[in-house]
Backbone as CSV, one residue per row, in Angstrom:
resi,resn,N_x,N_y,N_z,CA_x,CA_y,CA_z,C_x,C_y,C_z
1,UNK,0.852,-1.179,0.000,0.000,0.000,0.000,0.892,1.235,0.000
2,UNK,0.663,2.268,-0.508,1.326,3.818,-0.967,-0.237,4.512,-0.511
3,UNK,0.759,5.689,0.269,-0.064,6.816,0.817,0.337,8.118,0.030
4,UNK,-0.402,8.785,-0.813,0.076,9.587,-1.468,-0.403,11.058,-0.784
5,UNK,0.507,12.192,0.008,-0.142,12.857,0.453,-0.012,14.072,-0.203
6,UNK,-0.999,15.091,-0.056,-0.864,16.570,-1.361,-1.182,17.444,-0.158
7,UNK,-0.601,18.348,0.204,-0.843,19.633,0.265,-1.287,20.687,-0.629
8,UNK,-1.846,21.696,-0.479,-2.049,22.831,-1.230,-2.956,23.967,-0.592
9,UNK,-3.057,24.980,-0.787,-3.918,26.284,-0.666,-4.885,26.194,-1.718
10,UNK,-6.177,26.673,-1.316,-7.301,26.399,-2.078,-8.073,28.025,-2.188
11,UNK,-8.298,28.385,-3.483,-8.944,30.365,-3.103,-10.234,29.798,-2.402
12,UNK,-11.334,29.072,-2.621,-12.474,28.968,-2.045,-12.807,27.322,-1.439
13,UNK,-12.859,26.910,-0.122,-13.146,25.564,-0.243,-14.166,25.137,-0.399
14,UNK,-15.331,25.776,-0.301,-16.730,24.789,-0.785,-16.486,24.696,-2.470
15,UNK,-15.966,25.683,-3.234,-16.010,25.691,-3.973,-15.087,23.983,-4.901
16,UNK,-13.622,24.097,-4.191,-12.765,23.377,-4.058,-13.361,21.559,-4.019
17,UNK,-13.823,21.900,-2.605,-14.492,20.646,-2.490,-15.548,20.070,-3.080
18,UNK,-16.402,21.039,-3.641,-17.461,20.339,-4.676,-17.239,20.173,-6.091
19,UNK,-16.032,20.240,-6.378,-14.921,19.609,-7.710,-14.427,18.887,-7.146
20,UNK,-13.865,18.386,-5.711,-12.983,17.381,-5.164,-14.208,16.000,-5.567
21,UNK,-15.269,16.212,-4.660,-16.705,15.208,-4.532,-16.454,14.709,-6.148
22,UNK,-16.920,15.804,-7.089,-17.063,15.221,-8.341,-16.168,14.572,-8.855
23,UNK,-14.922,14.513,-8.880,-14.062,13.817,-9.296,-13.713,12.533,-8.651
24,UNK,-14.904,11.858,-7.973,-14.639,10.298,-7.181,-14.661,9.485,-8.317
25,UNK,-15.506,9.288,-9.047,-15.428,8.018,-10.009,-14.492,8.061,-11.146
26,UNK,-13.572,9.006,-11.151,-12.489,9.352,-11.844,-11.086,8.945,-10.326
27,UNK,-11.339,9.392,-9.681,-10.470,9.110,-8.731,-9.886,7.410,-8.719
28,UNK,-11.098,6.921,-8.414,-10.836,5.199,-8.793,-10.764,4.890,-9.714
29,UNK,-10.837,5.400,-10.933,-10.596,4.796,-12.047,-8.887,4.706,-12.384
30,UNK,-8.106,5.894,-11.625,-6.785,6.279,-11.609,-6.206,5.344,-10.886
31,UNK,-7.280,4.553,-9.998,-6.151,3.659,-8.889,-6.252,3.684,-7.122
32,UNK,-6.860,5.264,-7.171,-7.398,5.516,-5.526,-7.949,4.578,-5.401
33,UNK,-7.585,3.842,-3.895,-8.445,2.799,-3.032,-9.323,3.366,-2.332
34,UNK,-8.649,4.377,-1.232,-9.207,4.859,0.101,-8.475,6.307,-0.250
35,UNK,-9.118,7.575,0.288,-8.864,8.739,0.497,-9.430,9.351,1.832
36,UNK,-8.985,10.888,2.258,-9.448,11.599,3.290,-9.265,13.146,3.176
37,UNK,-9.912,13.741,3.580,-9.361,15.473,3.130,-9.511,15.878,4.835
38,UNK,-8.478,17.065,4.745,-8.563,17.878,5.976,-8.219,19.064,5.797
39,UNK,-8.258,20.235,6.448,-8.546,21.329,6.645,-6.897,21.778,7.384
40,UNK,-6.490,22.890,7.462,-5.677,23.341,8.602,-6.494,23.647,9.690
41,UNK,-5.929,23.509,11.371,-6.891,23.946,11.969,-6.565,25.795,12.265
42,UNK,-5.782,26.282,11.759,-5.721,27.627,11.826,-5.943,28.109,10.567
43,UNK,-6.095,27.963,9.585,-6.489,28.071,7.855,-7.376,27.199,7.214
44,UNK,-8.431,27.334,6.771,-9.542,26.663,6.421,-8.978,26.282,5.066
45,UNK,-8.234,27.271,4.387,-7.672,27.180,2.807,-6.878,26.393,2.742
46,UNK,-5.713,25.729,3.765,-4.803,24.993,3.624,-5.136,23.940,3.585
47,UNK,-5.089,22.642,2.661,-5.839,21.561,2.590,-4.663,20.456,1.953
48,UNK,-4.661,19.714,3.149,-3.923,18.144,2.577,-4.956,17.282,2.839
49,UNK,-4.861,16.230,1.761,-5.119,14.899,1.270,-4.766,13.849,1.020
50,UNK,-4.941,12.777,1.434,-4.391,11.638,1.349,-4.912,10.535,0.090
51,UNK,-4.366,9.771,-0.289,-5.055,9.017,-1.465,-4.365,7.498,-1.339
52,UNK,-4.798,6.388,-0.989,-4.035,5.186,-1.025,-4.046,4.599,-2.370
53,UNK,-3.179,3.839,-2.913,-3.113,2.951,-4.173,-2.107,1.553,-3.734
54,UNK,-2.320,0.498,-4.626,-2.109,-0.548,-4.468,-0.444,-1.109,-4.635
55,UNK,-0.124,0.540,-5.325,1.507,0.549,-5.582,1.995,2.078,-6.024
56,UNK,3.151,2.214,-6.195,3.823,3.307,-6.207,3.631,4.092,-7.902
57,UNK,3.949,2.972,-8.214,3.661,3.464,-9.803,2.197,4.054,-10.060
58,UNK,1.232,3.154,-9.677,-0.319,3.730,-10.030,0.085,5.042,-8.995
59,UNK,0.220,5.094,-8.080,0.809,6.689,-6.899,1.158,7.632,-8.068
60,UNK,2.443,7.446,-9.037,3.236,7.927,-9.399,2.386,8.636,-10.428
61,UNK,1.904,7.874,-11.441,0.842,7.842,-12.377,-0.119,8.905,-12.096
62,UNK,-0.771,8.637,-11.015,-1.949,9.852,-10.804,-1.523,10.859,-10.233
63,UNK,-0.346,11.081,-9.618,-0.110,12.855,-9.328,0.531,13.090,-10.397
64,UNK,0.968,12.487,-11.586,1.697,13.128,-12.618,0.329,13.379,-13.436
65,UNK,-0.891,13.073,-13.377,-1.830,12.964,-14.684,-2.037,14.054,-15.026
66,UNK,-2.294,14.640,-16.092,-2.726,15.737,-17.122,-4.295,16.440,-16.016
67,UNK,-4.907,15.184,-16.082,-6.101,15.359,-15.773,-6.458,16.050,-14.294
68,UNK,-5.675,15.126,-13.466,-5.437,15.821,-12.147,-4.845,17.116,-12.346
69,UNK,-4.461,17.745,-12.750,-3.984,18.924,-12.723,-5.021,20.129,-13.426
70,UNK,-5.582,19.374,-14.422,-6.874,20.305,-14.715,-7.584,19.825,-13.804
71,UNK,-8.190,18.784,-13.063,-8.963,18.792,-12.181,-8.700,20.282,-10.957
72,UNK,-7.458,20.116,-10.936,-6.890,20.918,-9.578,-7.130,22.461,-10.227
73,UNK,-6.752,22.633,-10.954,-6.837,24.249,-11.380,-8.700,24.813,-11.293
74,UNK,-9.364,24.140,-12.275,-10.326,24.159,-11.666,-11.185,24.099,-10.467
75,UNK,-10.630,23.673,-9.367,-11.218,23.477,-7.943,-10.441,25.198,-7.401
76,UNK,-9.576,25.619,-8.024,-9.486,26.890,-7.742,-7.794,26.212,-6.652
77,UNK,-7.052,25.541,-6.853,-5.758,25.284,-6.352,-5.275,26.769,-6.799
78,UNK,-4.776,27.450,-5.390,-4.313,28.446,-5.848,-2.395,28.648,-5.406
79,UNK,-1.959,27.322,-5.767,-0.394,27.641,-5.229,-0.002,25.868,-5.625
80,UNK,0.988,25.789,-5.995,1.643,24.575,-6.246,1.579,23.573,-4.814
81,UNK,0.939,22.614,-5.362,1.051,21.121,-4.299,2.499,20.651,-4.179
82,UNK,2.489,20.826,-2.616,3.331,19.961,-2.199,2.905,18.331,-2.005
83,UNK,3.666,17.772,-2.978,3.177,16.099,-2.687,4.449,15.010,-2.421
84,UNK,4.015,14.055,-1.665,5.214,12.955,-0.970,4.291,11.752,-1.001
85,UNK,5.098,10.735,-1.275,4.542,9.184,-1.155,5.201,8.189,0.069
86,UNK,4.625,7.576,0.730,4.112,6.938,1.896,4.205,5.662,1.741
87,UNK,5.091,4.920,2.696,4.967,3.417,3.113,4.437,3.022,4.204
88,UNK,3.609,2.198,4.443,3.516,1.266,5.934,4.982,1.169,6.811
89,UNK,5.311,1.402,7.438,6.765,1.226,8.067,6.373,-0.429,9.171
């Protein structure tokens, strides 16, 4: 299992998040197993996410996709994701 986690700043989050929602059955189609979103608790805009996949490559695959990235611009991502991938230790 790979934990793929993203940071980023978001200009509006309802806005954000109701492009996040829509993009579930695209999400699994990329390879997401399990996901979670959270909030900063001092910044509502600051938003990391988690995304599990079954391996590194499908990981690798979907934060590089075309699509994810127009997904993201559209949800109003307003600053480059910080993203890192995750092992079970």
């Amino acid at each position: 299992m790979i934990r793929l986690f993203v940071r980023h700043p978001v200009a509006d989050f309802p806005k954000w998040r109701q492009v996040y929602d829509s993009f579930e059955g695209e999400r699994k189609a990329m390879g997401v197993v399990a996901h979670a979103v959270f909030q900063s608790a001092e910044n509502a805009k600051d938003i990391t996410v988690w995304h599990d996949f079954d391996n590194l490559d499908t990981a690798r695959g979907f934060a590089g996709s075309p699509r994810l990235r127009e997904v993201m611009t559209s949800a109003g991502v307003a600053g480059e994701p910080v993203i890192w991938f995750t092992k079970p230790a």
